[in-house]
C-alpha positions as CSV (number, residue, x, y, z in Angstrom):
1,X,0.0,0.0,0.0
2,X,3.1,2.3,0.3
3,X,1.4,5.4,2.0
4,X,0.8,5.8,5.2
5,X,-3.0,5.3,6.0
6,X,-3.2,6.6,10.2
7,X,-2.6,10.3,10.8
8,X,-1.6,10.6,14.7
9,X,-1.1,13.8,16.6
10,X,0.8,14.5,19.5
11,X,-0.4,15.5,22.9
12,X,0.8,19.1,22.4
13,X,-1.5,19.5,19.1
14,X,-4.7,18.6,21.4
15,X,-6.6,21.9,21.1
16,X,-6.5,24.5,24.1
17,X,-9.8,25.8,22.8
18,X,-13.6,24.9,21.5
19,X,-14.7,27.0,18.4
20,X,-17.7,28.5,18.5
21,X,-19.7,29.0,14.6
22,X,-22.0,31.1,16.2
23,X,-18.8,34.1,15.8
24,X,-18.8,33.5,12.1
25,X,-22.1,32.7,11.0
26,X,-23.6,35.6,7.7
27,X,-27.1,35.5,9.5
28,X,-27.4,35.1,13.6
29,X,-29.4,31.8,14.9
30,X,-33.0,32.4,15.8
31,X,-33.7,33.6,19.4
32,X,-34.8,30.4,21.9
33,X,-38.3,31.5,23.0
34,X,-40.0,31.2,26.4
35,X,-42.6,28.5,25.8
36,X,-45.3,30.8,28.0
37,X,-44.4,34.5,26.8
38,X,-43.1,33.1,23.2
39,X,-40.5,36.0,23.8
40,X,-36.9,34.9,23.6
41,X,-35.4,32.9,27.0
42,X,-32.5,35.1,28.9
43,X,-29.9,33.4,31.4
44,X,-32.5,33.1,34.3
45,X,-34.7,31.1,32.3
46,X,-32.3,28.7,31.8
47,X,-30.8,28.5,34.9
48,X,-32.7,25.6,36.6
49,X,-31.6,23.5,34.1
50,X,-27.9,23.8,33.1
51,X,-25.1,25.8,35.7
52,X,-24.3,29.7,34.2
53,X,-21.1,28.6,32.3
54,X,-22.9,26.4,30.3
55,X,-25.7,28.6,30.1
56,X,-23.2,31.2,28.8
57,X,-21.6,29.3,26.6
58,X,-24.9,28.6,24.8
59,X,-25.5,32.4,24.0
60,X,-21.5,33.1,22.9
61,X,-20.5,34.9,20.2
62,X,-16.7,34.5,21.2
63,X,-14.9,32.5,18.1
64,X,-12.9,30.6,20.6
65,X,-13.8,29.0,24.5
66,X,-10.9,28.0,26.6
67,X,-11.1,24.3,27.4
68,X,-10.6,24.0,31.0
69,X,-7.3,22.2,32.3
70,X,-8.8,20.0,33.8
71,X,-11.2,18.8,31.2
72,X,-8.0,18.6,29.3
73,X,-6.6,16.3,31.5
74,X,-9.3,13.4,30.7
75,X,-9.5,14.2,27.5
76,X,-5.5,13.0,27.2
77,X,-6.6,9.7,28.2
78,X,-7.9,9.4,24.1
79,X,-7.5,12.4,22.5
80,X,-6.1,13.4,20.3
81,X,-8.1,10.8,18.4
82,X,-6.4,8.8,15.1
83,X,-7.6,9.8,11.4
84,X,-7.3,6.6,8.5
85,X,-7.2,6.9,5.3
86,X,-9.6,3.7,4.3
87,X,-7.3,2.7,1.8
88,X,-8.9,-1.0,1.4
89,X,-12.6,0.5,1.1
90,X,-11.1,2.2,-1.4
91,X,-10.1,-0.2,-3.6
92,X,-13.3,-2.7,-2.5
93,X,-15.0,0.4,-4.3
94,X,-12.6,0.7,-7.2
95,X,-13.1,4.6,-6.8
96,X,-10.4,7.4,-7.6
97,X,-11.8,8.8,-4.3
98,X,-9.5,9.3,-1.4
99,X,-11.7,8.3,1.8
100,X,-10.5,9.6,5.3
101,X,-12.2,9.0,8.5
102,X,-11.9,10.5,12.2
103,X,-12.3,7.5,14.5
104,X,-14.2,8.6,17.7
105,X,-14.6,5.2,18.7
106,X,-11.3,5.1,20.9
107,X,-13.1,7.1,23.8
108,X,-13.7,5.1,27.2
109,X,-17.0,4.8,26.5
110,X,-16.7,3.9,22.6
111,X,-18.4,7.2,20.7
112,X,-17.5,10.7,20.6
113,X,-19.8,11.4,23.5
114,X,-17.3,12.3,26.2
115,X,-16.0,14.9,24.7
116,X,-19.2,17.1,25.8
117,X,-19.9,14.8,28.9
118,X,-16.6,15.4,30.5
119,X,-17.4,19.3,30.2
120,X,-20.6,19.2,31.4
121,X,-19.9,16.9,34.1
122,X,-17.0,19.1,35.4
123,X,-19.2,22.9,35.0
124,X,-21.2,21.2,36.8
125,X,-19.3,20.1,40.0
126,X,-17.8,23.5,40.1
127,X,-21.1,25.1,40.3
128,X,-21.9,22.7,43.7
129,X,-24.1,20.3,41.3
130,X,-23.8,16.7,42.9
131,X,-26.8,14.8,40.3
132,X,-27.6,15.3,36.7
133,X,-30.4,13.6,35.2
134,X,-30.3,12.9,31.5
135,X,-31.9,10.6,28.5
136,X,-30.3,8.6,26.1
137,X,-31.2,6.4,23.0
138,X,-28.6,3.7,22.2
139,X,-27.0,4.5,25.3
140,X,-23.7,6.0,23.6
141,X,-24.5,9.5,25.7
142,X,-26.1,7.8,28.8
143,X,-22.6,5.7,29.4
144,X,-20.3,8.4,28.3
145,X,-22.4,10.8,30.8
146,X,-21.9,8.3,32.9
147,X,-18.2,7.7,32.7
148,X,-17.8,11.7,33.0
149,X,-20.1,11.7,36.4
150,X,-17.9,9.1,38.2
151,X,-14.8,10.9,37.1
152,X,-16.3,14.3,39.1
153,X,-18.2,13.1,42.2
154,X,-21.2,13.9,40.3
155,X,-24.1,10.9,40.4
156,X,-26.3,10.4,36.9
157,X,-29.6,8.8,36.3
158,X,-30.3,8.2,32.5
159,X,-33.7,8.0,31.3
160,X,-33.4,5.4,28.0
161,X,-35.5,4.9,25.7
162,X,-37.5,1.7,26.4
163,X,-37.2,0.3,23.1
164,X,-33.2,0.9,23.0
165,X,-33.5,-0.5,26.7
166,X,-34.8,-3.9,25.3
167,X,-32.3,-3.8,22.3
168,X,-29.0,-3.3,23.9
169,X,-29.3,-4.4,27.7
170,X,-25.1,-4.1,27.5
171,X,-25.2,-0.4,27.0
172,X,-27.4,-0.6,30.3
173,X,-24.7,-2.6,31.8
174,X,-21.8,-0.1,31.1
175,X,-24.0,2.5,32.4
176,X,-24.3,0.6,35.9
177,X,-20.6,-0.3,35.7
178,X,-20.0,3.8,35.5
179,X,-21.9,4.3,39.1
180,X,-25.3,5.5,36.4
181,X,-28.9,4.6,37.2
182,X,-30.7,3.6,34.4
183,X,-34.1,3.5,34.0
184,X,-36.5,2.5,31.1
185,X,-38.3,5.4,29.3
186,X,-41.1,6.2,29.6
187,X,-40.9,5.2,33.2
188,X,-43.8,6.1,36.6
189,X,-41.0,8.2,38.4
190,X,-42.7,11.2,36.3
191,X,-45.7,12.8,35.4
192,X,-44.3,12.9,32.0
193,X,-43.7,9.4,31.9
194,X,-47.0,8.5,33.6
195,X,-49.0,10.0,31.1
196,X,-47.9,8.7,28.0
197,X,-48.1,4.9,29.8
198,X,-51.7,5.2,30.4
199,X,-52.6,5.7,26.9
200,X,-50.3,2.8,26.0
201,X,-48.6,0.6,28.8
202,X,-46.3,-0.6,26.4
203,X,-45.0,2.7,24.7
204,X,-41.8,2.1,22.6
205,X,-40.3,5.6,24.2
206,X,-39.3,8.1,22.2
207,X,-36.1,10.6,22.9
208,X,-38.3,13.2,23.4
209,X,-40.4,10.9,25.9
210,X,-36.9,10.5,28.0
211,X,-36.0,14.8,27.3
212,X,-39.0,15.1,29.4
213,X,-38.7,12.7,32.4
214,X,-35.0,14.4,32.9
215,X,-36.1,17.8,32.7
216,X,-39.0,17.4,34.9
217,X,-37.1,16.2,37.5
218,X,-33.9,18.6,37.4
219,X,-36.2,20.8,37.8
220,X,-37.7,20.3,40.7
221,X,-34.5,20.2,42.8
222,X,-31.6,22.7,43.5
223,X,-28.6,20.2,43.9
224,X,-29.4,18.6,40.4
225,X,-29.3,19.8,36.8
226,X,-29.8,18.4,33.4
227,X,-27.5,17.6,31.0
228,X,-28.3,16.8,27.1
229,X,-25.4,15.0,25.0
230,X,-26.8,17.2,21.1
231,X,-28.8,19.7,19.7
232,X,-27.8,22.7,22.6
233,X,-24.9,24.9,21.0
234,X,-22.8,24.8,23.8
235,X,-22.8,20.7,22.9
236,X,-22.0,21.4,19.8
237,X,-19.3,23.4,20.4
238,X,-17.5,20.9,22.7
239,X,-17.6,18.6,19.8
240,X,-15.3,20.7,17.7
241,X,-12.0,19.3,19.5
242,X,-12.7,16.4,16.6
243,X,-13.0,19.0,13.7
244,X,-9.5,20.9,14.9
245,X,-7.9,17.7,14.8
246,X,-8.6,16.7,11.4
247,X,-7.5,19.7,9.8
248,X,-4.4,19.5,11.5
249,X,-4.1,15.6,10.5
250,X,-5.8,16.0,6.6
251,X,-2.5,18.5,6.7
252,X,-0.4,15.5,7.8
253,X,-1.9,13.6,4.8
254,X,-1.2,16.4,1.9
255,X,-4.8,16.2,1.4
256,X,-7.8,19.0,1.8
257,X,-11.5,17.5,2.4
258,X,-13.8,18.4,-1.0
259,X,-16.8,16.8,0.9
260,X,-17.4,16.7,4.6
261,X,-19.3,13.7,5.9
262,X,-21.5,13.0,9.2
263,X,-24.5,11.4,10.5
264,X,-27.3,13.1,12.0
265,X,-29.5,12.5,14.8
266,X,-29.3,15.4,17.3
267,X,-26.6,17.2,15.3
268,X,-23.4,16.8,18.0
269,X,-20.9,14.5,15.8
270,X,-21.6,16.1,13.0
271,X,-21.0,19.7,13.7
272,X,-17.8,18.4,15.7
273,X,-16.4,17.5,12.3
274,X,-17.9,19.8,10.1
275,X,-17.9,23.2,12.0
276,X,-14.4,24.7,12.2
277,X,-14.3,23.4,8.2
278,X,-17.3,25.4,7.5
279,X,-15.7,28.4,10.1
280,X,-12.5,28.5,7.7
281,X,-14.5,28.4,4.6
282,X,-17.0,31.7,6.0
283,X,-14.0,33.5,6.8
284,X,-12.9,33.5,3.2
285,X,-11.3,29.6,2.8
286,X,-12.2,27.0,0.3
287,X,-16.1,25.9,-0.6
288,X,-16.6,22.5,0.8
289,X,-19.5,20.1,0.0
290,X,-21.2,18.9,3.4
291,X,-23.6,16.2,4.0
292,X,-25.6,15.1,6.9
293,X,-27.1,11.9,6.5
294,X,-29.9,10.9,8.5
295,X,-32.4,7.8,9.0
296,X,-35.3,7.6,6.2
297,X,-37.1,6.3,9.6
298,X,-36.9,9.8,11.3
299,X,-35.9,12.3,8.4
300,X,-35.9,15.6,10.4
301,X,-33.6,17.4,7.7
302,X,-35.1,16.4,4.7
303,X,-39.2,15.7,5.7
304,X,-39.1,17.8,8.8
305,X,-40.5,21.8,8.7
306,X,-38.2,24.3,9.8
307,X,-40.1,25.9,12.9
308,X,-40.3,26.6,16.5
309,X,-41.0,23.6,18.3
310,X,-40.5,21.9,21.7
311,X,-37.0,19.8,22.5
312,X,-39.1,17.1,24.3
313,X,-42.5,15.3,24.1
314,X,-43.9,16.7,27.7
315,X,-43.7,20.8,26.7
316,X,-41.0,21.6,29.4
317,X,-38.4,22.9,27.3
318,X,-37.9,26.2,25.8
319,X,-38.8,26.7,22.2
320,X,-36.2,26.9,19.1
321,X,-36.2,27.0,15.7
322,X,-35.4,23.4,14.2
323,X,-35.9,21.3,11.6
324,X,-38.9,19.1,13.3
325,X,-41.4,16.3,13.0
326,X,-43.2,17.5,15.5
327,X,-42.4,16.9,19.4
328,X,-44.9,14.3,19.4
329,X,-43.7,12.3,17.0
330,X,-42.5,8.8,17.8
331,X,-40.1,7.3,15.3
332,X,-40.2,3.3,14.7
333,X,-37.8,1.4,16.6
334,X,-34.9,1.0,14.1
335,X,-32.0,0.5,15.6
336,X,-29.4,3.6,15.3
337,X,-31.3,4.6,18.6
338,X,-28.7,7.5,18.8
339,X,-30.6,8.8,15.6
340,X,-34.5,9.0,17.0
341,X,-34.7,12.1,17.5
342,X,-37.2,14.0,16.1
343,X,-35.5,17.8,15.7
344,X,-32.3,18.9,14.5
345,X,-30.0,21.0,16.5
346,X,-31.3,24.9,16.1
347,X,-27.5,25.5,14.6
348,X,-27.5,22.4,12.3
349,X,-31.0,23.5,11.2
350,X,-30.0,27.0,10.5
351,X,-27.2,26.0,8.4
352,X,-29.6,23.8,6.2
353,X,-31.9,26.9,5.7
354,X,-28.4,29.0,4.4
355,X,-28.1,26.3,1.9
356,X,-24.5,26.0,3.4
357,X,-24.9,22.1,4.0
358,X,-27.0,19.4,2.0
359,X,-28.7,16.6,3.6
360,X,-29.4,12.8,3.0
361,X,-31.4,10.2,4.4
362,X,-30.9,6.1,4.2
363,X,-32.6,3.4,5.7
364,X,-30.9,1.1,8.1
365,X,-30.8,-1.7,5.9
366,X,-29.0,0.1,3.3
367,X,-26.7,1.7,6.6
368,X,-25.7,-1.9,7.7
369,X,-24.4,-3.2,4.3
370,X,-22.2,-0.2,4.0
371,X,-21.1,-0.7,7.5
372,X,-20.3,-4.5,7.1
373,X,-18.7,-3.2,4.2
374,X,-16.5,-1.1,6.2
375,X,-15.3,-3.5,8.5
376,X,-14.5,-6.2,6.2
377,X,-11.7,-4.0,4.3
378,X,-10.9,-1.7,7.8
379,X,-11.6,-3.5,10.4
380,X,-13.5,-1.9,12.9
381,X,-17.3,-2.2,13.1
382,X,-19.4,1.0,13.5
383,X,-22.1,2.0,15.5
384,X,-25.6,1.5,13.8
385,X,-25.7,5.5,13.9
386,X,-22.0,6.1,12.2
387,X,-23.3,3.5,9.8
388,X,-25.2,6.0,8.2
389,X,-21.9,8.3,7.6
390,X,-20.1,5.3,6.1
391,X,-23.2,4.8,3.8
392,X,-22.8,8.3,2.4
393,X,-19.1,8.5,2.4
394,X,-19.5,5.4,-0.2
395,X,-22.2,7.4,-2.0
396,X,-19.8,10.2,-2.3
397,X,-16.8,7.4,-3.8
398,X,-19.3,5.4,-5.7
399,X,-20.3,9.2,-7.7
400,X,-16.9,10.1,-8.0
401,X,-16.5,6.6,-9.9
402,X,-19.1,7.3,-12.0
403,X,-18.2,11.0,-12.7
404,X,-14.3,9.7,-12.7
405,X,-13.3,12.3,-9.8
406,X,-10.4,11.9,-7.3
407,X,-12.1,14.3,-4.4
408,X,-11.3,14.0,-1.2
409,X,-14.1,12.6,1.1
410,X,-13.4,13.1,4.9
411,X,-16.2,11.5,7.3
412,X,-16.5,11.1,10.8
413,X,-16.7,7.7,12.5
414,X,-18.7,8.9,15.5
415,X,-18.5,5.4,17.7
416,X,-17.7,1.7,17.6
417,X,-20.6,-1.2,17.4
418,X,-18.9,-3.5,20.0
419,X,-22.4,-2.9,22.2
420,X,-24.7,-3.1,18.9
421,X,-23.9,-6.5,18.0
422,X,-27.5,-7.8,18.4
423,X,-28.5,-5.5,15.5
424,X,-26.0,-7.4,13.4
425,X,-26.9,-10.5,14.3
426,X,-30.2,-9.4,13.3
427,X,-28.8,-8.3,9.6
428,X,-27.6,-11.5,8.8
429,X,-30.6,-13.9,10.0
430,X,-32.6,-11.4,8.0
431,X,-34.7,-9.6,10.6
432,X,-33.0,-6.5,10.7
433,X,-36.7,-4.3,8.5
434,X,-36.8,-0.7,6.8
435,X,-39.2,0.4,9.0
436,X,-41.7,3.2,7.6
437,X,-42.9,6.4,10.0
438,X,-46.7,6.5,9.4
439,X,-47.2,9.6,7.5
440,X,-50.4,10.6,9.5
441,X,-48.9,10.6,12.7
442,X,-45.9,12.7,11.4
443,X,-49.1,15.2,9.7
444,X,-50.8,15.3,13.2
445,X,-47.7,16.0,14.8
446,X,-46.4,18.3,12.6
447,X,-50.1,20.2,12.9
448,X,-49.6,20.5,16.7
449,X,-46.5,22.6,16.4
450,X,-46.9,25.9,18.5
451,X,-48.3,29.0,17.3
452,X,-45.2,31.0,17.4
453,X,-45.4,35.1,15.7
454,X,-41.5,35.3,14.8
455,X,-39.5,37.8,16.7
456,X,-38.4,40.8,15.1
């Protein structure tokens, strides 16, 4: 093969700082609304739910946010995380692409998840917090949450989504191995969760479902705050450590990204990846081509309305402008669980309506023969989710085949499938279905969004 095919940085090349898009964007992000007044949220609104620095963070204009040492110290335990060149997928595709992929998967908990769990987890403590209460689909968030909370003194209870909770009980297990509770959503600890089980004792869940149950009890108590692992732009932001790297490691590798690939479900790995890219390119760099591909199951980018909607099912959380279904929409049980969620991050949302990235959607069957693909010329198996970004990586090769192009595709692969191994098993006895939304539940949910007069 000649080349070399890993791209590894030193210690010292770990960045000192998060970038924030928000400093560079041609058209500010949509004001989060009060769900009450429908007039936009300030820091007190927000405060019974995440500490001030996180809470500040979210609003920042500021181009870069110093990562704290000591969240700097745990992230040396993985990071600065390898890039590949997939030289073998390559030439299993006979494409003149060059394919490179981040490899998130080498964090404790397997995804790229710590890297906004470890800064949550720590704000936290230093604001006196001693429980945070969160949901989780596949589990990817709920363990790494997990992992972060045993690392601070800071104890977790992780609403999952009850039909992830039947699917992957080993998720459950790392969870519980962390010090995490973990309960099935929608549970009877909440009013939330009570509700929804008597209309239907045997609800599959729904992200949304378990955004609720979390919220509703941070709430109610001082010592405990919520944390969410997507969609919120201080999240996002945490996420860009992965995007820094890789143009310092794409530099390594003579190369320069012409597409930008990443799955979407909340919007987190994605914008890791993709945000100080796009950042370079609105201060004047290079046009790049980014897609986010997304589950034809729960399509928020390309079926979804752009609107102000609720983050959750139960109506506790403030409103923002998203690409929704409709917070009452419950997306079939496929299983990239990580991917149910039925909005897209405000800032991932945004960028969609500037026409600065594109946006896919593929159906879980098609995800798991690109991702069986993968590992059978590279090696490592991927998370049903970062399926989805190996799927549209190979679209992107299998075009420049056909249009006889040598770009440069660049995706990020978000997490490992060491804890998804039922779902394969399912692929190859042939069990693993396309499963369909019903299109009148997605029309009554999308006809319940809130009235909302746009600011300004």
């Amino acid at each position: 093969m000649g080349d070399q095919v890993k791209f590894v940085l030193d210690e010292s090349q770990m960045p000192k700082d998060w970038y924030n898009l928000a400093s560079d964007l041609p058209v500010p992000l949509p004001p989060v609304l009060h769900p009450g007044t429908k007039k936009p949220v300030g820091p007190d609104d927000l405060a019974p739910l995440f500490p001030m620095e996180l809470i500040l963070q979210e609003v920042s204009q500021q181009r870069h946010v110093e990562i704290p040492e000591p969240v700097r110290d745990v992230y040396r335990q993985w990071r600065p995380s390898p890039l590949f060149r997939a030289r073998r997928l390559e030439q299993a595709l006979q494409t003149p692409a060059k394919i490179y992929y981040k490899y998130e998967g080498v964090s404790p908990a397997g995804s790229h998840k710590p890297n906004t769990a470890v800064p949550q987890a720590f704000y936290n403590r230093e604001a006196g917090i001693t429980k945070l209460t969160t949901e989780t689909g596949a589990g990817q968030w709920g363990s790494s949450l997990a992992f972060a909370g045993a690392l601070f003194g800071v104890t977790v209870q992780v609403f999952q989504v009850r039909v992830s909770y039947d699917q992957k009980p080993y998720r459950r297990a790392l969870m519980e191995t962390y010090g995490a509770q973990c309960i099935a959503s929608p549970s009877n600890l909440t009013q939330s969760g009570r509700a929804i089980l008597e209309k239907d004792a045997n609800h599959p869940g729904s992200l949304g479902i378990a955004i609720s149950e979390a919220v509703e009890l941070a709430a109610q108590r001082e010592d405990t705050k919520y944390a969410l692992g997507s969609v919120l732009n201080h999240v996002l932001m945490h996420q860009t450590v992965v995007g820094q790297e890789s143009m310092l490691q794409m530099e390594m590798a003579g190369d320069d990204p012409d597409v930008l690939v990443g799955c979407t479900g909340g919007g987190s790995n994605f914008a890791g990846l993709v945000f100080p890219w796009l950042g370079q390119q609105l201060r004047g760099g290079r046009k790049r081509r980014i897609v986010a591909v997304e589950p034809a199951a729960c399509p928020s980018l390309t079926r979804g309305r752009y609107a102000y909607d609720f983050g959750d099912t139960g109506h506790l959380t403030p409103l923002t402008k998203m690409h929704t279904l409709g917070s009452t929409f419950t997306p079939p049980g496929f299983h990239a669980g990580g991917l149910r969620y039925p909005g897209m991050a405000p800032f991932v949302s945004h960028l969609k309506e500037l026409d600065l990235i594109e946006a896919s959607a593929y159906h879980q069957k098609n995800g798991f023969e690109a991702g069986v693909m993968f590992a059978r010329a590279e090696g490592i198996v991927p998370a049903p989710e970062a399926n989805h970004a190996v799927r549209g990586a190979i679209e992107e090769a299998l075009r420049c085949k056909r249009e006889g192009k040598s770009e440069v595709i660049l995706f990020n692969l978000c997490g490992h499938g060491h804890f998804d191994m039922q779902a394969y098993t399912d692929y190859f006895a042939g069990k693993l279905v396309d499963q369909h939304y019903d299109e009148a539940e997605l029309a009554m949910a999308l006809a319940g969004l809130p009235s909302v007069s746009e600011p300004g």
